[in-house]
C-alpha positions as CSV (number, residue, x, y, z in Angstrom):
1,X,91.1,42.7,93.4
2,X,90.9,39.7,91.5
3,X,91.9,39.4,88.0
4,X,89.1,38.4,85.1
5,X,89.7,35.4,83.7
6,X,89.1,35.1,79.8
7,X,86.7,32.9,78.6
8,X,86.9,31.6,75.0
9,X,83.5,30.0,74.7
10,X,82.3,33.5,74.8
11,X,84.9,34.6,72.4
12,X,83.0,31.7,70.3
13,X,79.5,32.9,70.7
14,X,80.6,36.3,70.1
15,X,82.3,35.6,66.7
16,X,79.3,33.6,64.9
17,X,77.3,35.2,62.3
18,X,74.6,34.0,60.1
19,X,74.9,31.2,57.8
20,X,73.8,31.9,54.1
21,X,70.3,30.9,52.9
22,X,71.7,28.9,49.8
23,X,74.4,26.9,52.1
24,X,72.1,26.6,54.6
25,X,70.0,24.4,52.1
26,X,72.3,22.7,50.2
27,X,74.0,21.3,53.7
28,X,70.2,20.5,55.0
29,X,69.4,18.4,51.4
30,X,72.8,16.8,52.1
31,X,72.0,15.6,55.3
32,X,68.1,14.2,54.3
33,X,69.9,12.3,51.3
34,X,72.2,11.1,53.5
35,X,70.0,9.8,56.0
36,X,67.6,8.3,52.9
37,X,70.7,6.5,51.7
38,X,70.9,4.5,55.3
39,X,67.3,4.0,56.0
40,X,67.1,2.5,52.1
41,X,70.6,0.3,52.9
42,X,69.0,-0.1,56.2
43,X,66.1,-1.4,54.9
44,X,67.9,-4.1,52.3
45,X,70.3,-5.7,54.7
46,X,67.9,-5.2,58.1
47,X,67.7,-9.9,58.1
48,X,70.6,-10.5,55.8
49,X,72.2,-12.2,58.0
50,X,69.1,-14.3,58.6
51,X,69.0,-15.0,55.1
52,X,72.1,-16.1,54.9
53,X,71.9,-18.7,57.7
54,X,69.0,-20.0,55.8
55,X,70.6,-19.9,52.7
56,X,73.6,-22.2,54.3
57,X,72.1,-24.3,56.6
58,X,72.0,-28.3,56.2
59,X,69.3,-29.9,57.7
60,X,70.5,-33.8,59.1
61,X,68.2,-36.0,58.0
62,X,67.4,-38.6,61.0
């Protein structure tokens, strides 16, 4: 007959538990400030770099 292979994923699947309530939250309000933080920086440098072609540019004057 054939031999069974051994699958690791469901090694994986069989080996998780549940996470802890308190991590649970602290790593979800880490991941909203962190996506805060780039939609604020995000925000503040969206036309910088318009900005600062206006802010260099020389017009000729004809």
């Amino acid at each position: 007959m054939a031999k069974q292979k051994r699958n690791p994923f469901k090694e994986l699947e069989a080996s998780l538990r549940e996470v802890p309530p308190g991590m649970k939250k602290k790593v979800m309000n880490d991941i909203a400030a962190a996506k805060l933080i780039m939609d604020l920086a995000s925000l503040f440098s969206f036309n910088i770099g318009s900005a600062l072609r206006k802010l260099f540019k020389t017009e000729k004057n004809n």
